[in-house]
FIKOLZA-1660 file (N, C-alpha, C; in steps of 0.1 Angstrom, whole numbers, plus 5000, padded with zeros to 4 digits):
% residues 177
   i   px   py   pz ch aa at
   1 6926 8926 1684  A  X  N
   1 6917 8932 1673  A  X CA
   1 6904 8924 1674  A  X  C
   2 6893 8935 1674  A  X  N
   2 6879 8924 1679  A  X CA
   2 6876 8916 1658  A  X  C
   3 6866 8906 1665  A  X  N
   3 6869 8899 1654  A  X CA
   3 6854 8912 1646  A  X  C
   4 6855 8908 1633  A  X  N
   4 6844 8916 1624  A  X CA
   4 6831 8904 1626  A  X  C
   5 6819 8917 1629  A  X  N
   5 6809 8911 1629  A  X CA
   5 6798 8914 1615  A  X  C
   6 6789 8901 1609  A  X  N
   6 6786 8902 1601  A  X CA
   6 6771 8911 1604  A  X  C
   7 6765 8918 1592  A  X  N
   7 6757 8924 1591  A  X CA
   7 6744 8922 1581  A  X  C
   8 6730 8920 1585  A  X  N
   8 6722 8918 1577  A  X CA
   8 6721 8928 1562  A  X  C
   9 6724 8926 1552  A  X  N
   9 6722 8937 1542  A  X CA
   9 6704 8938 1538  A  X  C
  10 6698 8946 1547  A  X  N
  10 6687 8948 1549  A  X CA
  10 6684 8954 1533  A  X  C
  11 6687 8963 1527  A  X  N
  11 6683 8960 1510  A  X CA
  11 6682 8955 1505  A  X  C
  12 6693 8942 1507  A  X  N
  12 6695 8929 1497  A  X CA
  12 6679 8921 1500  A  X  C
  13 6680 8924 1511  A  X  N
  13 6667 8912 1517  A  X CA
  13 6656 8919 1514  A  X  C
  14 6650 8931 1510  A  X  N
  14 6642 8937 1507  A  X CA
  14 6636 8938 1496  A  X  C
  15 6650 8938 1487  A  X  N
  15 6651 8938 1472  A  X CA
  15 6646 8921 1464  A  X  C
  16 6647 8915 1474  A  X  N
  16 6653 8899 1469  A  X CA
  16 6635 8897 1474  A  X  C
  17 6629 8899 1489  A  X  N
  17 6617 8893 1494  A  X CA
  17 6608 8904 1496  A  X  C
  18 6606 8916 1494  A  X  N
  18 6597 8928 1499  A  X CA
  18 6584 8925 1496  A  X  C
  19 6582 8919 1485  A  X  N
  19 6571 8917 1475  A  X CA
  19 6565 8908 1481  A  X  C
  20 6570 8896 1481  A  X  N
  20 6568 8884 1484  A  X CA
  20 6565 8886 1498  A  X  C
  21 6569 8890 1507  A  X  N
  21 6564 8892 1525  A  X CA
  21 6554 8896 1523  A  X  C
  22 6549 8910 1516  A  X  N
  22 6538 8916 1514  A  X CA
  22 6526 8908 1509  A  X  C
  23 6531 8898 1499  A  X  N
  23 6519 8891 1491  A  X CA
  23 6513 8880 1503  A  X  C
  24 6522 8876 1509  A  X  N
  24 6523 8864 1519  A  X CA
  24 6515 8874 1531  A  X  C
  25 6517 8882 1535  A  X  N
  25 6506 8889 1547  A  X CA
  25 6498 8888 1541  A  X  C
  26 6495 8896 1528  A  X  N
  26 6481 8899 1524  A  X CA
  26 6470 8887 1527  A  X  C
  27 6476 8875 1519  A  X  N
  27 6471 8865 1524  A  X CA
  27 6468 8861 1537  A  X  C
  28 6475 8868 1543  A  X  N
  28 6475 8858 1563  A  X CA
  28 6462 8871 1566  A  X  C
  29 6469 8881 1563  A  X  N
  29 6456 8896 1571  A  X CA
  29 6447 8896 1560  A  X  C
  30 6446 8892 1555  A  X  N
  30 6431 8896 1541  A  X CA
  30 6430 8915 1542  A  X  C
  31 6441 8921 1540  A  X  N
  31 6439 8934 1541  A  X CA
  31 6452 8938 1536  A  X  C
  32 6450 8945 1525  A  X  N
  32 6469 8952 1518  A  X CA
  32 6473 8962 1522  A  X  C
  33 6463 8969 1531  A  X  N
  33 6469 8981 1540  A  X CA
  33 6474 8975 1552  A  X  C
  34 6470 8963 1560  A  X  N
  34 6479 8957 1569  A  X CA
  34 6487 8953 1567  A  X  C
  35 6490 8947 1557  A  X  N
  35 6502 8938 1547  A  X CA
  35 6512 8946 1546  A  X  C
  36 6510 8957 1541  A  X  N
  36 6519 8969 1538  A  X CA
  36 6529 8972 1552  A  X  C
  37 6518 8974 1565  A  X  N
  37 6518 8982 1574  A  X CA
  37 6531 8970 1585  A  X  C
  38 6527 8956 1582  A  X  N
  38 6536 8948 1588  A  X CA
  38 6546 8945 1580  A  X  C
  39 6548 8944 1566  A  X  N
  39 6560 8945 1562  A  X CA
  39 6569 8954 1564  A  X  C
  40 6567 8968 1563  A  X  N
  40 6572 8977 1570  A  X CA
  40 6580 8978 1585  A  X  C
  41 6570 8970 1591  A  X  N
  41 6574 8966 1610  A  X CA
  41 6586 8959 1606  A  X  C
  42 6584 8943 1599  A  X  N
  42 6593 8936 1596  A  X CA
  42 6607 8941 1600  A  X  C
  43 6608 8946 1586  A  X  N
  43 6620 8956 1578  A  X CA
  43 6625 8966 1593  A  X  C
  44 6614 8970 1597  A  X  N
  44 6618 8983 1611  A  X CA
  44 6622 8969 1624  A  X  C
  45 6621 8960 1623  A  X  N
  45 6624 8953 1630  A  X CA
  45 6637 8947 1636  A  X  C
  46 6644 8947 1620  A  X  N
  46 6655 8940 1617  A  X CA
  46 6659 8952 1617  A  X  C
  47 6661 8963 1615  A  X  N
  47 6667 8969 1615  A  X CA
  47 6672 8976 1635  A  X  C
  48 6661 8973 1639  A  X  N
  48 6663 8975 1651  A  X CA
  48 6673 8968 1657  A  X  C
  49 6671 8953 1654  A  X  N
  49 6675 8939 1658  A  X CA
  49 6687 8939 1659  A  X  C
  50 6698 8929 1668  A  X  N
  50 6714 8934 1672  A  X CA
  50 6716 8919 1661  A  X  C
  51 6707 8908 1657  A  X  N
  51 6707 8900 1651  A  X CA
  51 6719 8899 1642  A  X  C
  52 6731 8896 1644  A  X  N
  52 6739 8890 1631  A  X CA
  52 6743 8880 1628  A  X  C
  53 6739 8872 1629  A  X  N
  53 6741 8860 1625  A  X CA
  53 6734 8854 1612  A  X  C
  54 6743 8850 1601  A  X  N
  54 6738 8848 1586  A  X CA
  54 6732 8844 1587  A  X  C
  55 6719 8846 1573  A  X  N
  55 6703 8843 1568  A  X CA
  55 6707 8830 1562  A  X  C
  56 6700 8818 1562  A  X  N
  56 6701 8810 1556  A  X CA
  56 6691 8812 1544  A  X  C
  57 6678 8813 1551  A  X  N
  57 6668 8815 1540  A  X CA
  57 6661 8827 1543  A  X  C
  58 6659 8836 1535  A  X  N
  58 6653 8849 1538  A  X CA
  58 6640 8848 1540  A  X  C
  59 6630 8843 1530  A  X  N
  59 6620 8838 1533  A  X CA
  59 6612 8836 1544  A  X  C
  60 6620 8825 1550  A  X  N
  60 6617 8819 1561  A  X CA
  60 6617 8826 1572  A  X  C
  61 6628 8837 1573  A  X  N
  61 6632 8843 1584  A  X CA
  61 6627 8857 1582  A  X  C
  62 6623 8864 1575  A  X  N
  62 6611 8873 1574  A  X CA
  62 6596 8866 1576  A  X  C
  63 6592 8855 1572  A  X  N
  63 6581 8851 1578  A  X CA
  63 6580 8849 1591  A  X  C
  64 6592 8844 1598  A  X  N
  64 6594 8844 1611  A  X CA
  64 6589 8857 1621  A  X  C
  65 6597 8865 1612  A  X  N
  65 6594 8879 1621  A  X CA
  65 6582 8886 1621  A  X  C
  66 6574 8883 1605  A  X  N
  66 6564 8886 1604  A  X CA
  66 6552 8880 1614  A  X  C
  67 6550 8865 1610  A  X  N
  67 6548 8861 1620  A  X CA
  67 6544 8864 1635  A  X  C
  68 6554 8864 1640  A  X  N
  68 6557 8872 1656  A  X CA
  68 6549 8887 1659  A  X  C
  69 6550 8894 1646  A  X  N
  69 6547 8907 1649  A  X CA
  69 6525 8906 1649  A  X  C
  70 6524 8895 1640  A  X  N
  70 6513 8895 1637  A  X CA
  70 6503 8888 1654  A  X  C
  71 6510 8879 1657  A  X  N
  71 6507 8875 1675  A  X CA
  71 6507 8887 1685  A  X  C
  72 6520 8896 1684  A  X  N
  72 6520 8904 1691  A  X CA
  72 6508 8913 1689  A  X  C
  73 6506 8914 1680  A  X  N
  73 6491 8925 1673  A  X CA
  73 6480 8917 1678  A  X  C
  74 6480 8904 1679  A  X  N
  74 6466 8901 1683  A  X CA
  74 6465 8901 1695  A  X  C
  75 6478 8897 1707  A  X  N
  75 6476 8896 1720  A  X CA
  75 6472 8908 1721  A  X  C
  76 6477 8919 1713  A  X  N
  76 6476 8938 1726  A  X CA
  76 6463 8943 1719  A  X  C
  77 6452 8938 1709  A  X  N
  77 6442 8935 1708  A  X CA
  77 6430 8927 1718  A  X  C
  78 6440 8917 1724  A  X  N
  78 6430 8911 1731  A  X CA
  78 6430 8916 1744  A  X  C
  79 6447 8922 1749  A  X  N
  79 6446 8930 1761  A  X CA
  79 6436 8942 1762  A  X  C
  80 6436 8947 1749  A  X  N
  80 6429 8964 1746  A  X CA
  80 6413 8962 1749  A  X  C
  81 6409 8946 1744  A  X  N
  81 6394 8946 1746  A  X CA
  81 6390 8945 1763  A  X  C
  82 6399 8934 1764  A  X  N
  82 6399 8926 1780  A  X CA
  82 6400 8942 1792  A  X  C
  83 6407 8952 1788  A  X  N
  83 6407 8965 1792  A  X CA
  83 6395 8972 1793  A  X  C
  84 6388 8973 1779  A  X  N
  84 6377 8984 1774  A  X CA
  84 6366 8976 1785  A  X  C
  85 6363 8962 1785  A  X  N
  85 6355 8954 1791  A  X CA
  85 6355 8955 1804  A  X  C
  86 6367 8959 1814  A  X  N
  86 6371 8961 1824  A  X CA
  86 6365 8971 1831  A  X  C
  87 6370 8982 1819  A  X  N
  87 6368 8991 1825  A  X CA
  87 6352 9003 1822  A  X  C
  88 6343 8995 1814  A  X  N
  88 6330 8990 1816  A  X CA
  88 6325 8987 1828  A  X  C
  89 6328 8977 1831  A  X  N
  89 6319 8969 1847  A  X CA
  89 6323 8975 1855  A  X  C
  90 6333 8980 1854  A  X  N
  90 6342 8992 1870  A  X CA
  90 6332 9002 1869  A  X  C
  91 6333 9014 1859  A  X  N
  91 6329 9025 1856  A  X CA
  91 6316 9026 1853  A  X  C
  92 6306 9016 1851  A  X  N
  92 6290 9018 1846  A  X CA
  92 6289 9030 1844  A  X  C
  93 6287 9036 1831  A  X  N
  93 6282 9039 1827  A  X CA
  93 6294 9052 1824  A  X  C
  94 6304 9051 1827  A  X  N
  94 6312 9065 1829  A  X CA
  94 6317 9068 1815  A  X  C
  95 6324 9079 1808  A  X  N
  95 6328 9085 1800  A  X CA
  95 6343 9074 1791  A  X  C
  96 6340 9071 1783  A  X  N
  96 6351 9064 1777  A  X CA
  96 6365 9068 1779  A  X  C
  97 6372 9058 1779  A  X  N
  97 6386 9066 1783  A  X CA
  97 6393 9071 1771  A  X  C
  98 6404 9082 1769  A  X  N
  98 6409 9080 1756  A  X CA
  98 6417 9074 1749  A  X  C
  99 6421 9074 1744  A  X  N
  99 6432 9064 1732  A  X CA
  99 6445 9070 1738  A  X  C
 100 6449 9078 1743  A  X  N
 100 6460 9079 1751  A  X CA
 100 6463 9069 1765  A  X  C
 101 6448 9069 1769  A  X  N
 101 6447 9062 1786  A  X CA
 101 6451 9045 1783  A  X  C
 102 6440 9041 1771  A  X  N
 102 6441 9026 1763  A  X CA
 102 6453 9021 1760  A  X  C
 103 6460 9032 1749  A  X  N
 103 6474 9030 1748  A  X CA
 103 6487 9026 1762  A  X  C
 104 6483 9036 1770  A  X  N
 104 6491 9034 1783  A  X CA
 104 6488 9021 1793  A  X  C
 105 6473 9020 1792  A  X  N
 105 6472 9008 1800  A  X CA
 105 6471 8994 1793  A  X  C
 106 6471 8992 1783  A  X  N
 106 6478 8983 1770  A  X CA
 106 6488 8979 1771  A  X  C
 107 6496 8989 1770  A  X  N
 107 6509 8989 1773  A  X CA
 107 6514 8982 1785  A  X  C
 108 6511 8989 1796  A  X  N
 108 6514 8982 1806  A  X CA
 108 6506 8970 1815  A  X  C
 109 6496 8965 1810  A  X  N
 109 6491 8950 1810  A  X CA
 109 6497 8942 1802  A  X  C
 110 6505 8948 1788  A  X  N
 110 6516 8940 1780  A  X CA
 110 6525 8936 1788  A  X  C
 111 6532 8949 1797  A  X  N
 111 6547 8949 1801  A  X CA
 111 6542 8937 1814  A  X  C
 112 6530 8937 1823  A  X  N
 112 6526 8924 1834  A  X CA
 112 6530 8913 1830  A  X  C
 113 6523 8909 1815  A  X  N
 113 6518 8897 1812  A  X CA
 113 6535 8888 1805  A  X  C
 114 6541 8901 1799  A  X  N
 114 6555 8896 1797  A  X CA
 114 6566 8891 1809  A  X  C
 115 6563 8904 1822  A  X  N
 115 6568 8900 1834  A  X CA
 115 6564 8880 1839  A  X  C
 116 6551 8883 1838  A  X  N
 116 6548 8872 1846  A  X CA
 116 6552 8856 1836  A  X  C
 117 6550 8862 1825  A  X  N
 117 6557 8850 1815  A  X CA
 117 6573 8844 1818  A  X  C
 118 6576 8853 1821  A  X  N
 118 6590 8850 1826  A  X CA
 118 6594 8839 1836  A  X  C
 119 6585 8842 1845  A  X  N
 119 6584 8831 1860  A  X CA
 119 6583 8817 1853  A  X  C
 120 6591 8813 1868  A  X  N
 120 6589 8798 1865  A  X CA
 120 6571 8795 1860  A  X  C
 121 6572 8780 1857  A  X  N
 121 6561 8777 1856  A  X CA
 121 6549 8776 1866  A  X  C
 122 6552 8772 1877  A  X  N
 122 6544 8768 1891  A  X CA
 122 6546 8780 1897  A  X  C
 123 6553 8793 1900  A  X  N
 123 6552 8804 1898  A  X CA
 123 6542 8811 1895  A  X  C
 124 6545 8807 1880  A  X  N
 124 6534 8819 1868  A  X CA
 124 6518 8816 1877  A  X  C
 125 6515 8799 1876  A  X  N
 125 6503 8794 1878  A  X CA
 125 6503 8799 1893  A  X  C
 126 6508 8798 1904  A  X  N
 126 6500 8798 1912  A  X CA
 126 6497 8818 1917  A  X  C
 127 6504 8822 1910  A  X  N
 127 6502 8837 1913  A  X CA
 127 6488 8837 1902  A  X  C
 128 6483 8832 1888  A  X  N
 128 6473 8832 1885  A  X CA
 128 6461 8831 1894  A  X  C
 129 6465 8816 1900  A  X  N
 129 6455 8806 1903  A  X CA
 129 6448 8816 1914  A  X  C
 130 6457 8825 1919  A  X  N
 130 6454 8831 1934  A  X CA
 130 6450 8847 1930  A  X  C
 131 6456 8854 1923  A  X  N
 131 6452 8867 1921  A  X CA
 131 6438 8863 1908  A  X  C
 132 6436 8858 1900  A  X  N
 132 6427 8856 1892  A  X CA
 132 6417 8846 1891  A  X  C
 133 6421 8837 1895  A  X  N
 133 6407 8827 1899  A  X CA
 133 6405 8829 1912  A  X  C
 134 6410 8835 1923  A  X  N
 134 6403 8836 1939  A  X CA
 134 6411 8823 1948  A  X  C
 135 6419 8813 1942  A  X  N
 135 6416 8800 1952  A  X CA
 135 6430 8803 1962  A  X  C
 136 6426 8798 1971  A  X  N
 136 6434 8804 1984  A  X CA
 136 6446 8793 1983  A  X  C
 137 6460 8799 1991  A  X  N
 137 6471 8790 1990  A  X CA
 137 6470 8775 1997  A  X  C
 138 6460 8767 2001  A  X  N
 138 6459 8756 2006  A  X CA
 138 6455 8743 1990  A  X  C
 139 6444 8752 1983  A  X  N
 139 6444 8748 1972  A  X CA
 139 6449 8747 1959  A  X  C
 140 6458 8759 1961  A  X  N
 140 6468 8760 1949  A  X CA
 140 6483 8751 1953  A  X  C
 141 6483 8750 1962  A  X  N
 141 6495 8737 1972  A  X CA
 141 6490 8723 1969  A  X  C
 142 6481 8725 1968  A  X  N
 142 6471 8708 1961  A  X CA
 142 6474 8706 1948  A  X  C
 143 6467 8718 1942  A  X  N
 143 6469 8718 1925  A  X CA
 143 6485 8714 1922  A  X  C
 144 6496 8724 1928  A  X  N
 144 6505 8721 1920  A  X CA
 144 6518 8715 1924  A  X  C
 145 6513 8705 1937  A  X  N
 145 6519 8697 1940  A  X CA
 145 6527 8698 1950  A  X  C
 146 6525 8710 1957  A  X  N
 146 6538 8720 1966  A  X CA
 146 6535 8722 1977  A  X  C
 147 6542 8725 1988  A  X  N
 147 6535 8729 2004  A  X CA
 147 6531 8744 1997  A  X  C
 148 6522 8752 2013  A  X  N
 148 6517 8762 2016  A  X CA
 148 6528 8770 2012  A  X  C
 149 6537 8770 2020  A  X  N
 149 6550 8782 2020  A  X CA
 149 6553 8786 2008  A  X  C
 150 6550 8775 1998  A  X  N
 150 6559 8775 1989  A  X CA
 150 6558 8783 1976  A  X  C
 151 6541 8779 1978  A  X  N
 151 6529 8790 1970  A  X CA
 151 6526 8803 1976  A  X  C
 152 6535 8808 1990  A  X  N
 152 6532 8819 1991  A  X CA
 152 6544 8830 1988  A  X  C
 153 6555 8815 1984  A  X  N
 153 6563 8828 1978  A  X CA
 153 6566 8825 1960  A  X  C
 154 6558 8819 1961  A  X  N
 154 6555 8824 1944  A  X CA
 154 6546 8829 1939  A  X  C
 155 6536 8837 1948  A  X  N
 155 6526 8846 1946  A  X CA
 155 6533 8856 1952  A  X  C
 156 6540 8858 1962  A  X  N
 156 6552 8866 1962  A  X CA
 156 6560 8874 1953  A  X  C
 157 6562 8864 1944  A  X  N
 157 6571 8865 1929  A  X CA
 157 6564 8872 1921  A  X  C
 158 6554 8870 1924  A  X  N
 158 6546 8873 1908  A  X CA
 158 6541 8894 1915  A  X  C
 159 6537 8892 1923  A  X  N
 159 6537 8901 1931  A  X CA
 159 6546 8916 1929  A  X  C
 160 6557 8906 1933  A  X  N
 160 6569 8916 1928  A  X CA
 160 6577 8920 1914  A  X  C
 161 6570 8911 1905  A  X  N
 161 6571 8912 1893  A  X CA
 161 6564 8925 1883  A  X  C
 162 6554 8919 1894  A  X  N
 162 6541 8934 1887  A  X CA
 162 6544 8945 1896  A  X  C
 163 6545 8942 1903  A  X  N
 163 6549 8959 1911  A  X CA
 163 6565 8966 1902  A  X  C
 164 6576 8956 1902  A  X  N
 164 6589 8960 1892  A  X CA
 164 6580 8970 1880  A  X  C
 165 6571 8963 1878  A  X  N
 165 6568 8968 1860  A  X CA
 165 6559 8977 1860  A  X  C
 166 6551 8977 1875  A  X  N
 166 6535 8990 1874  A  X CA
 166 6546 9001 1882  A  X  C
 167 6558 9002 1892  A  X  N
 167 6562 9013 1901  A  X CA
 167 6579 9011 1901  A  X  C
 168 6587 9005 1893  A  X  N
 168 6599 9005 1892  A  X CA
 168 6603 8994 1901  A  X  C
 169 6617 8994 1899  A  X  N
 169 6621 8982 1906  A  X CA
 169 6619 8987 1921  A  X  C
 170 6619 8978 1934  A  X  N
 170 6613 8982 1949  A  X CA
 170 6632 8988 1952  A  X  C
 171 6625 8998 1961  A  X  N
 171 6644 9005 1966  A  X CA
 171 6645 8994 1980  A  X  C
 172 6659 8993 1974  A  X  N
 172 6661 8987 1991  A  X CA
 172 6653 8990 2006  A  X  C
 173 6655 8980 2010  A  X  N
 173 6649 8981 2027  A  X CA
 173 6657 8979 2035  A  X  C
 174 6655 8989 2050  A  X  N
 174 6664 8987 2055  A  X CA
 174 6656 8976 2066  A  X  C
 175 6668 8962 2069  A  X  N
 175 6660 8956 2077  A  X CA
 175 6655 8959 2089  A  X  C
 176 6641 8947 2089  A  X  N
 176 6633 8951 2099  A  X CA
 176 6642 8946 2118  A  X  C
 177 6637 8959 2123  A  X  N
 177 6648 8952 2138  A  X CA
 177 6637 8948 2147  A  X  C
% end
């Protein structure tokens, strides 16, 4: 018989902190229509969440989440500008894209930047160091302590990270004869 698993009583926590999360954003966003709008997330959050394991402090652990949601809002903000900017210097002078196109490619500069988060550390850095600052694998082998080879398969990595996330995972190959 599986054992019973416990369940957040998402009312109780609602009823007990709804106010309080709200008054506490307002303060963090200086805006009660964002305040509103991330309490809400919160709540749609946990509810989503497979999370069962008892609340010690509700408080804390709605701040938590609020919190989180509030970073995520500012990173896909800062991806959305770093985009609009992008795609400015590409396009001179061309026709703005729409809020469907922003949305999509937001999105999926989110889904990179989480991929590449993943990688190891010397990994993460040297697929940066190489696709984004330009420096070639003799100097990124310097930087981070590592032979040639080693940085070419962790720009490798990263490589295949972003391709998983921009064109699905790669289909098998058959090998080369």
């Amino acid at each position: 018989m599986p054992a019973a698993t416990a369940t957040i009583d998402v009312g109780a926590l609602y009823a007990l902190h709804g106010d309080w999360l709200k008054a506490w954003l307002r303060r963090h966003t200086r805006c009660a229509h964002r305040a509103s709008d991330l309490t809400h997330d919160t709540f749609c959050r946990i509810l989503e969440g497979a999370d069962t394991a008892p609340i010690r402090d509700g408080r804390n652990y709605l701040a938590t989440i609020a919190r989180r949601l509030v970073i995520d809002e500012a990173r896909r903000a800062k991806v959305e500008a770093a985009f609009l900017d992008a795609y400015h210097a590409l396009m001179d002078g061309a026709a703005e894209p729409g809020p469907d196109r922003i949305a999509e490619a937001v999105s999926e500069l989110l889904a990179i930047t989480r991929a590449l988060d993943e990688l190891p550390d010397k990994a993460r850095r040297a697929y940066l160091l190489s696709r984004i600052e330009g420096w070639n694998h003799a100097d990124i082998a310097e930087e981070l302590s590592v032979s040639k080879s080693m940085v070419k398969q962790y720009v490798a990595k990263g490589y295949a990270r972003c391709y998983a996330v921009t064109y699905g995972a790669p289909r098998d190959r058959a090998p080369a004869g």
